[in-house]
KOLMARFI-342205 format. One record per atom (N, C-alpha, C): residue in one letter; chain; atom name; x, y, z. Coordinates in Angstrom, 2 decimals. Layout:
# KOLMARFI-342205
> nunu,rose,drennu,east,north,up
> A,A,CA,X,Y,Z;
...
END
This chain:
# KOLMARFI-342205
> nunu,rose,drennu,east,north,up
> X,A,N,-3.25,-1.41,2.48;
> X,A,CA,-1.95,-1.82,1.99;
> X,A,C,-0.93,-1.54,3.09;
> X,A,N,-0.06,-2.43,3.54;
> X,A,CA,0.66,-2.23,4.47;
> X,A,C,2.00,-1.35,3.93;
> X,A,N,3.10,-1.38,4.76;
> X,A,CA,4.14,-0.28,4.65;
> X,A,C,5.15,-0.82,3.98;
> X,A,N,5.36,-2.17,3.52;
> X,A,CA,6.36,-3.41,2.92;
> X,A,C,5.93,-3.31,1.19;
> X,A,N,4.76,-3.16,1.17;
> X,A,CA,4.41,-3.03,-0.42;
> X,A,C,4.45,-1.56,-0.94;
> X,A,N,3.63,-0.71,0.05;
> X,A,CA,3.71,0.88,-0.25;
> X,A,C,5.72,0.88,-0.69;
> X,A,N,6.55,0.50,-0.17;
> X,A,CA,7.81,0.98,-0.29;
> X,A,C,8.15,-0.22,-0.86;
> X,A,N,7.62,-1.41,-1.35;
> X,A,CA,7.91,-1.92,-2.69;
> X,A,C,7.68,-1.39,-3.74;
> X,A,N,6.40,-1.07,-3.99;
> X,A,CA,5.63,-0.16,-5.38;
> X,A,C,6.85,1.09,-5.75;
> X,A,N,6.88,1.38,-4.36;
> X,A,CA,7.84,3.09,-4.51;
> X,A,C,9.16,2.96,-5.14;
> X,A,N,10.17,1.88,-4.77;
> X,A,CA,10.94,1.45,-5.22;
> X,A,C,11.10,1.02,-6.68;
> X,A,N,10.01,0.14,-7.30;
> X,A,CA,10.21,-0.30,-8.74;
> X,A,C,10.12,0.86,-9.66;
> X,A,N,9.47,1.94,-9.08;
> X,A,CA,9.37,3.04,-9.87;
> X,A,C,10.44,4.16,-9.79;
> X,A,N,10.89,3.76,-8.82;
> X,A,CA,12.26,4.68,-8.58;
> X,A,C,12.97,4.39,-8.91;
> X,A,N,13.39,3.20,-8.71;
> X,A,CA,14.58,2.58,-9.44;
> X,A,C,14.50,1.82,-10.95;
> X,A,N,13.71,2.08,-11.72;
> X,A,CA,13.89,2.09,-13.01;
> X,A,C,13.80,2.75,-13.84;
> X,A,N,15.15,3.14,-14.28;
> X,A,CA,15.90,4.07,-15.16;
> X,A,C,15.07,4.56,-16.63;
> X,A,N,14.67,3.20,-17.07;
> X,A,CA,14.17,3.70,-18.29;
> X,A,C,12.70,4.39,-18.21;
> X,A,N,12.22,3.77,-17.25;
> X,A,CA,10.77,4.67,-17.59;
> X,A,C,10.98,5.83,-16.33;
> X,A,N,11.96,6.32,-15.72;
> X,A,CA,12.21,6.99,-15.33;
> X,A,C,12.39,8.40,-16.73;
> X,A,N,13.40,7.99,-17.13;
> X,A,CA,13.66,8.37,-19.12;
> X,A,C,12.57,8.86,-19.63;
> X,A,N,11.83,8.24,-19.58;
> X,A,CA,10.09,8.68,-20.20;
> X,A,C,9.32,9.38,-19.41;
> X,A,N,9.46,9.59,-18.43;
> X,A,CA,8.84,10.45,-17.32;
> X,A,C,7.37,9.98,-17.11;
> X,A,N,7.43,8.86,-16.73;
> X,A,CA,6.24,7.90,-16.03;
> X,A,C,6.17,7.94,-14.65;
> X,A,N,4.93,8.64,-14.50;
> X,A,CA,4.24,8.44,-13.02;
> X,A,C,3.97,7.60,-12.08;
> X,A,N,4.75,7.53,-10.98;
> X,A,CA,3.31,6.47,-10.03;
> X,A,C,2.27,7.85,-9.94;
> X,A,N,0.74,7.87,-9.97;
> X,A,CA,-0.05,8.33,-9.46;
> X,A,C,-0.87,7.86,-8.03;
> X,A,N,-1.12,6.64,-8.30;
> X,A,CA,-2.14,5.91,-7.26;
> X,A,C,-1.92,4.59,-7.09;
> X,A,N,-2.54,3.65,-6.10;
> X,A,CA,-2.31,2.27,-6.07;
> X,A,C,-2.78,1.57,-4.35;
> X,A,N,-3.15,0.44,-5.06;
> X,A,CA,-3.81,-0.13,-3.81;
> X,A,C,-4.13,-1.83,-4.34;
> X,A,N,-3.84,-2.48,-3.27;
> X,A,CA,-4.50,-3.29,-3.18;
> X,A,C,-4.82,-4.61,-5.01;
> X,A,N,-4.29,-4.85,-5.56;
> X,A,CA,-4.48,-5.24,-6.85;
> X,A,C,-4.65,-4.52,-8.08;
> X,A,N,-3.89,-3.28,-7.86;
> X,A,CA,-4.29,-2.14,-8.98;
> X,A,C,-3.03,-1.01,-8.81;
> X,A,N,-3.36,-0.43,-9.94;
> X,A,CA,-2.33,0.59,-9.85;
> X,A,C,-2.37,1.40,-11.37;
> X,A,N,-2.06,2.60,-10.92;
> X,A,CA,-2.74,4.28,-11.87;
> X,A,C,-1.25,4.68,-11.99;
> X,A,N,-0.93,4.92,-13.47;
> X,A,CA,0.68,5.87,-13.62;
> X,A,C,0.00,6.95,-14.79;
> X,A,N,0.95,7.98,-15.31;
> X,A,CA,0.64,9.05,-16.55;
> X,A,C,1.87,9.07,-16.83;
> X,A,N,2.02,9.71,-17.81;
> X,A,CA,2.94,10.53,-18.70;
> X,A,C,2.95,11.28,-19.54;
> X,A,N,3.60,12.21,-19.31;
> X,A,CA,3.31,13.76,-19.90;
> X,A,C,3.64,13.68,-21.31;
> X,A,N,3.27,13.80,-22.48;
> X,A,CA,3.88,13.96,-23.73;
> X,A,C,4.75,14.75,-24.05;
> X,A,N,5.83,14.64,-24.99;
> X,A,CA,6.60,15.55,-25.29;
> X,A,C,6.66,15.07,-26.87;
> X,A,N,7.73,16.32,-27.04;
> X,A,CA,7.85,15.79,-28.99;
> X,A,C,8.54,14.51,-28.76;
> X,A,N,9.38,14.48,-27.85;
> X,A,CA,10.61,12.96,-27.88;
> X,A,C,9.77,11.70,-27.59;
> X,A,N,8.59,11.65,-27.13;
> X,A,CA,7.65,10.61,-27.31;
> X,A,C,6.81,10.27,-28.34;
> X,A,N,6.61,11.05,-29.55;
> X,A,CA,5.84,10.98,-30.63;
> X,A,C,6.98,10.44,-31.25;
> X,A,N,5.99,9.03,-32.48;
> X,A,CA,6.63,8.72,-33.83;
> X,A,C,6.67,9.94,-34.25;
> X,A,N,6.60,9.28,-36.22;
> X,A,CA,6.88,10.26,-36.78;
> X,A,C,5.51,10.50,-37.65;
> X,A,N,4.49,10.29,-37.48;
> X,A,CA,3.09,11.01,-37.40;
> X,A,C,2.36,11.82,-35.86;
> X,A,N,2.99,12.34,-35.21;
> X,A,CA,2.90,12.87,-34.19;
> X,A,C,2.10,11.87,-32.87;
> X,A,N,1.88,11.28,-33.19;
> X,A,CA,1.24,10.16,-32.38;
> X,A,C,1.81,9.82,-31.00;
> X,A,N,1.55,9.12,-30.07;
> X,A,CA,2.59,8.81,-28.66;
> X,A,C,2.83,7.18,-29.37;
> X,A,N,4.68,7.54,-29.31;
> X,A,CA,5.18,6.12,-29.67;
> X,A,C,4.44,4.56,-28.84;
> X,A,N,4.34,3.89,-29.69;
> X,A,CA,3.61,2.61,-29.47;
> X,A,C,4.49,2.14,-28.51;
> X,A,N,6.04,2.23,-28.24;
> X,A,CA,6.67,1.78,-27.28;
> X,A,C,6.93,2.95,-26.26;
> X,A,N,6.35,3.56,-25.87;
> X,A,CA,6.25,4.47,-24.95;
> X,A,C,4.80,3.54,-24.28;
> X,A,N,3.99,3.51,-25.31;
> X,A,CA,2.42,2.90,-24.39;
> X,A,C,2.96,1.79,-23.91;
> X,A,N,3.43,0.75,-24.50;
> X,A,CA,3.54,-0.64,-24.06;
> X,A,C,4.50,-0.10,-22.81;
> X,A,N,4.98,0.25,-22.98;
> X,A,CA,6.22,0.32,-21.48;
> X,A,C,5.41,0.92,-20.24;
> X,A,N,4.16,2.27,-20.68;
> X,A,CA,3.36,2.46,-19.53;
> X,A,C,2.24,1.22,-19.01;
> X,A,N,1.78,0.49,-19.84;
> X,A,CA,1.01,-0.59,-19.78;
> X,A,C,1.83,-1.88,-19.14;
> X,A,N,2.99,-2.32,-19.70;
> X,A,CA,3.92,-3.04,-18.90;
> X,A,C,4.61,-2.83,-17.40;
> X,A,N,4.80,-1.69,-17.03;
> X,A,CA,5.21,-1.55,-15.51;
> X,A,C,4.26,-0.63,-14.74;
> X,A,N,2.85,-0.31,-15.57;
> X,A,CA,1.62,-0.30,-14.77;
> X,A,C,1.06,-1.48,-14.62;
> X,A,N,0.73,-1.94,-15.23;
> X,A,CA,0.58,-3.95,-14.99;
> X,A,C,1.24,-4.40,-13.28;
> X,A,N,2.87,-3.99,-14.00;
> X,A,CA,3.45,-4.67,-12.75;
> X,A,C,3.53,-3.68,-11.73;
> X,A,N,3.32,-2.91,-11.56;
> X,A,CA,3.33,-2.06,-10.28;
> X,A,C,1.39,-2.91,-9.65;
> X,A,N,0.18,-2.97,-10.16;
> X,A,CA,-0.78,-3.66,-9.82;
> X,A,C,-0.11,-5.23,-8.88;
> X,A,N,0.59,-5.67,-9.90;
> X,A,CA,0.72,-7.66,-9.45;
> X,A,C,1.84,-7.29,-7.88;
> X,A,N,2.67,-5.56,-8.28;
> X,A,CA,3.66,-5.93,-6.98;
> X,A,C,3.02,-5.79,-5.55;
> X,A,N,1.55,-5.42,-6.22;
> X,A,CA,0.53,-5.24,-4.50;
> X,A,C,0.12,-6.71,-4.13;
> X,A,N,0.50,-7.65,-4.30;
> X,A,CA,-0.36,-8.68,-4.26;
> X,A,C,0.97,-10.07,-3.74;
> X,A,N,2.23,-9.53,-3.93;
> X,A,CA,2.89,-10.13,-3.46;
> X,A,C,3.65,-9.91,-2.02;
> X,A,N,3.88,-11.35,-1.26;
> X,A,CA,4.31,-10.98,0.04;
> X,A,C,5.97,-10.61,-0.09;
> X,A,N,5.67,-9.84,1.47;
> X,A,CA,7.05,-9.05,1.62;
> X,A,C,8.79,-9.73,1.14;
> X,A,N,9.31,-8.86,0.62;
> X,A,CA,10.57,-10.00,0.02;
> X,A,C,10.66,-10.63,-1.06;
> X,A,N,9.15,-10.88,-1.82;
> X,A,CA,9.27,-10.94,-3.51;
> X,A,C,8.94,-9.58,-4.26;
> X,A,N,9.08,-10.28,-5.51;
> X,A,CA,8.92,-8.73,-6.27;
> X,A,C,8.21,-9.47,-7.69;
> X,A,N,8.23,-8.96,-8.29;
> X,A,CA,7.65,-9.34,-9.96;
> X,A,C,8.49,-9.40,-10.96;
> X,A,N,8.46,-9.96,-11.98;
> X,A,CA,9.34,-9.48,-13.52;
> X,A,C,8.20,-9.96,-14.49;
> X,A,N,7.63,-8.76,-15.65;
> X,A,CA,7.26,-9.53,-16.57;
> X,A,C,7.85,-10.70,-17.67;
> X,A,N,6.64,-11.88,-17.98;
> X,A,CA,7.50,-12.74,-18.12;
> X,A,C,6.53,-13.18,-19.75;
> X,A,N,5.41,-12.71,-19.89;
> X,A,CA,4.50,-12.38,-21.15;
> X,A,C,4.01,-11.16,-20.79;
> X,A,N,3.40,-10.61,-22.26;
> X,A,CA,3.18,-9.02,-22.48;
> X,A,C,2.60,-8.95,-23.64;
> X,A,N,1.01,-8.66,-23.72;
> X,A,CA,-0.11,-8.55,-25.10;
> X,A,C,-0.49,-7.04,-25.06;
> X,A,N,0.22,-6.07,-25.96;
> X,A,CA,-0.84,-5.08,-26.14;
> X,A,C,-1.77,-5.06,-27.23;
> X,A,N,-2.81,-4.60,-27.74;
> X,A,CA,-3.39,-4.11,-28.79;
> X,A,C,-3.99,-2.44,-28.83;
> X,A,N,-3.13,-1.91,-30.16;
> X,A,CA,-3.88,-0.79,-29.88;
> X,A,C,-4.96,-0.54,-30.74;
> X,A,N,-5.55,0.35,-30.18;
> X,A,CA,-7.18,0.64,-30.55;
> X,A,C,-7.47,1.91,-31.73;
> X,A,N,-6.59,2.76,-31.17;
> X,A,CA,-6.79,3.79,-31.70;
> X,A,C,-5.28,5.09,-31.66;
> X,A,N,-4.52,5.86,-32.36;
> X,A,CA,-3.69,6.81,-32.18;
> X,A,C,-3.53,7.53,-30.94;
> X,A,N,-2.90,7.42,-29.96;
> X,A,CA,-2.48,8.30,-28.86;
> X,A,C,-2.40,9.62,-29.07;
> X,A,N,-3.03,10.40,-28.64;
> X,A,CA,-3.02,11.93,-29.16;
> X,A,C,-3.41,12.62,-27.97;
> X,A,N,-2.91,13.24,-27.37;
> X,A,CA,-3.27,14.26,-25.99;
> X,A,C,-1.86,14.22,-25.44;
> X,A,N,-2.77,15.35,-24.44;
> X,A,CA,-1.11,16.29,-23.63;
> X,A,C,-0.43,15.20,-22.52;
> X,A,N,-1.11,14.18,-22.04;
> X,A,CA,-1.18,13.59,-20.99;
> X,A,C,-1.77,11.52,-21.15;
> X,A,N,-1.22,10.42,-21.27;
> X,A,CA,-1.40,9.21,-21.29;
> X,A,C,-1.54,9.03,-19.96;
> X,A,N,-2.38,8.21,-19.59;
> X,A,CA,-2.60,7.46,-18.28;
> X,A,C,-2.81,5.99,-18.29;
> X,A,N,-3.02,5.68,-17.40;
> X,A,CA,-2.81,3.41,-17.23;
> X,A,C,-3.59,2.94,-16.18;
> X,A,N,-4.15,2.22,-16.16;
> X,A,CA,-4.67,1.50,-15.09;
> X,A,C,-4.33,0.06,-14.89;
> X,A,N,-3.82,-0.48,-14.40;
> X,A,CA,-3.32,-1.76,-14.47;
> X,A,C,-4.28,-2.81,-13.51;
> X,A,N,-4.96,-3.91,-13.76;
> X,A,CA,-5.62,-4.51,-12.59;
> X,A,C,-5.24,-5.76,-12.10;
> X,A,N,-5.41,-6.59,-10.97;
> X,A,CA,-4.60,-8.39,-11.16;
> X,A,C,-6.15,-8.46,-11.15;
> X,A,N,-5.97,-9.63,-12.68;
> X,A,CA,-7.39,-10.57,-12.83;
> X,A,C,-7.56,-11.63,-11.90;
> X,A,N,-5.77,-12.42,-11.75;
> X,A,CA,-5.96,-13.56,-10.68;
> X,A,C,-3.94,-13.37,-10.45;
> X,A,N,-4.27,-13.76,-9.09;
> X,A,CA,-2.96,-13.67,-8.04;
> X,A,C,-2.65,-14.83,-7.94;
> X,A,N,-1.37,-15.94,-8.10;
> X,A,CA,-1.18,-17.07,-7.60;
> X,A,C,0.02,-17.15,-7.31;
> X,A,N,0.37,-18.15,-6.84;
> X,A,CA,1.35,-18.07,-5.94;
> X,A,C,3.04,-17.65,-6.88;
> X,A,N,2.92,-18.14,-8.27;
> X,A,CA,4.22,-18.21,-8.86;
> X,A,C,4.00,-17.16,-10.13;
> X,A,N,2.61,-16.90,-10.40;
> X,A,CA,2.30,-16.32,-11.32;
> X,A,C,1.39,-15.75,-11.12;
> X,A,N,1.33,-13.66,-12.16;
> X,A,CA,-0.07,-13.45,-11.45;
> X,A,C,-0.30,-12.63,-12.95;
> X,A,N,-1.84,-12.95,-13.42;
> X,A,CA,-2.42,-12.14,-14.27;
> X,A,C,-2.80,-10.77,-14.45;
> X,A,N,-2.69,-9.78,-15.18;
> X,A,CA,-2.86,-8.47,-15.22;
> X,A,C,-3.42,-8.24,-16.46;
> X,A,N,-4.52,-6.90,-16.45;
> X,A,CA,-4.87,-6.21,-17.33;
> X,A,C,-4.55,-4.62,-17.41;
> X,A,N,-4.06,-4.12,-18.18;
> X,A,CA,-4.05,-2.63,-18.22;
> X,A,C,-4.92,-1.77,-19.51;
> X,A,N,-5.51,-0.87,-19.12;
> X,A,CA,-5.76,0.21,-19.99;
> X,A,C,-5.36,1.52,-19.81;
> X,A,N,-4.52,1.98,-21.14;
> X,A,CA,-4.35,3.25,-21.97;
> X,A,C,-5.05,3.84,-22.53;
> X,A,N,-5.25,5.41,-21.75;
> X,A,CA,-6.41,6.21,-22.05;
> X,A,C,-5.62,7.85,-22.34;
> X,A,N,-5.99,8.28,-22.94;
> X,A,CA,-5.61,9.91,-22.80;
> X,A,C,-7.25,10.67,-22.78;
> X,A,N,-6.95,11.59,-22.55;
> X,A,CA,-8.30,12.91,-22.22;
> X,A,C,-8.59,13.31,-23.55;
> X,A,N,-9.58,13.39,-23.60;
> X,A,CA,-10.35,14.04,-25.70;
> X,A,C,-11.54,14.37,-25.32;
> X,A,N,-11.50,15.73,-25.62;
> X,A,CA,-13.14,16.12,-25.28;
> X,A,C,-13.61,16.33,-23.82;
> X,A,N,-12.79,16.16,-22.67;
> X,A,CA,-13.03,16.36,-21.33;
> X,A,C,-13.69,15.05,-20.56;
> X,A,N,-13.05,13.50,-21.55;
> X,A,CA,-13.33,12.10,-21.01;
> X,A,C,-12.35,11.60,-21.26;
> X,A,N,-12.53,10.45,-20.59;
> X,A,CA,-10.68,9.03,-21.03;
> X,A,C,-11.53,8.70,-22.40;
> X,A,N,-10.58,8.22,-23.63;
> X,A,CA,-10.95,7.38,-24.32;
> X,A,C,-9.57,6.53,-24.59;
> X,A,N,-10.08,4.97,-24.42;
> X,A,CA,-8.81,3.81,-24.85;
> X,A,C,-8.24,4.18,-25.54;
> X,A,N,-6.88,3.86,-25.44;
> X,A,CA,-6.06,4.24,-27.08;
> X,A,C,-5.37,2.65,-27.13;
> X,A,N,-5.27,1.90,-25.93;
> X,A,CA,-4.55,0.68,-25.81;
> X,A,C,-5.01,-0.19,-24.94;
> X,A,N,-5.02,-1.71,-25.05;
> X,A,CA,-5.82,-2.68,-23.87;
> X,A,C,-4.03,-3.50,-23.98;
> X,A,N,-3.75,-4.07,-22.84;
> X,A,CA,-2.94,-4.84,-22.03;
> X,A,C,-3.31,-6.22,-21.23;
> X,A,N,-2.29,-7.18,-21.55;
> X,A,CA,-2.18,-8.07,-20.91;
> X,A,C,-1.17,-8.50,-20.65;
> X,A,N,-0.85,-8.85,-19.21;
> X,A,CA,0.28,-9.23,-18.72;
> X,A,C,0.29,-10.09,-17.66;
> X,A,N,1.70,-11.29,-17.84;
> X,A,CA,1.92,-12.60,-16.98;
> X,A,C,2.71,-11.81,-16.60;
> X,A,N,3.12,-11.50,-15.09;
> X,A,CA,4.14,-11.68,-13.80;
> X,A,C,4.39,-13.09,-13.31;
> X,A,N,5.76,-13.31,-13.02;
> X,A,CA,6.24,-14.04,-12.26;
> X,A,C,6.56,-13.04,-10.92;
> X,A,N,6.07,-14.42,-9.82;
> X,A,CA,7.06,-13.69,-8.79;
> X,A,C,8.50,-14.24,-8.65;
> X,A,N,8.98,-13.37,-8.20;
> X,A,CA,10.27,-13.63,-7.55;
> X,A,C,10.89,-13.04,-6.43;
> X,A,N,11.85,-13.92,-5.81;
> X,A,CA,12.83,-13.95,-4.56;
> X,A,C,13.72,-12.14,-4.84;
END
């Protein structure tokens, strides 16, 4: 990954406020992919202690797009422009993580998958699957 995307990626995550708010990670990233977490707190649980469903979609949504912003050339950027989660199962652990992947890169539009996992038992198990359309843009 060259030095134009490394400090693109770095940027979308820096400079957005709200999942800044939620205390969302970049962890990792390369090349058509990209790894974030977030730490749980009480202010992220509904009100069955669970990790709010819009806490996941928002890690699944700009882990998505942190993946599609590796794939675009220098000077564009991404905006999601569709967004499918389904969840699987209750979010429950100290710690949510994301993996975001591009299925296919094209020139105006690029496909993404993400999965939401937390730690249970000393393994990931899904709690959420993702799909997401990027547009690029100027």
């Amino acid at each position: 990954m060259d030095d134009a995307k490394d400090s693109l990626l770095k940027r979308i995550f820096e400079r957005a406020k709200f999942v800044q708010s939620l205390g969302i990670e970049l962890i990792a990233f390369g090349d058509g992919w990209c790894e974030t977490r977030v730490a749980v707190t009480p202010a992220l649980e509904q009100q069955h202690g669970y990790v709010h469903a819009g806490v996941l979609m928002t890690l699944a949504d700009h882990t998505c797009g942190g993946a599609a912003a590796t794939m675009v050339p220098e000077g564009q950027d991404v905006i999601t422009v569709e967004n499918k989660v389904s969840f699987l199962r209750p979010g429950i652990g100290a710690m949510v993580y994301c993996r975001g992947e591009v299925l296919r890169a094209g020139k105006r539009l690029i496909f993404t998958e993400g999965a939401v996992t937390v730690e249970r038992d000393g393994e990931r198990v899904i709690v959420a699957k993702a799909s997401s359309t990027l547009a690029v843009i100027s």
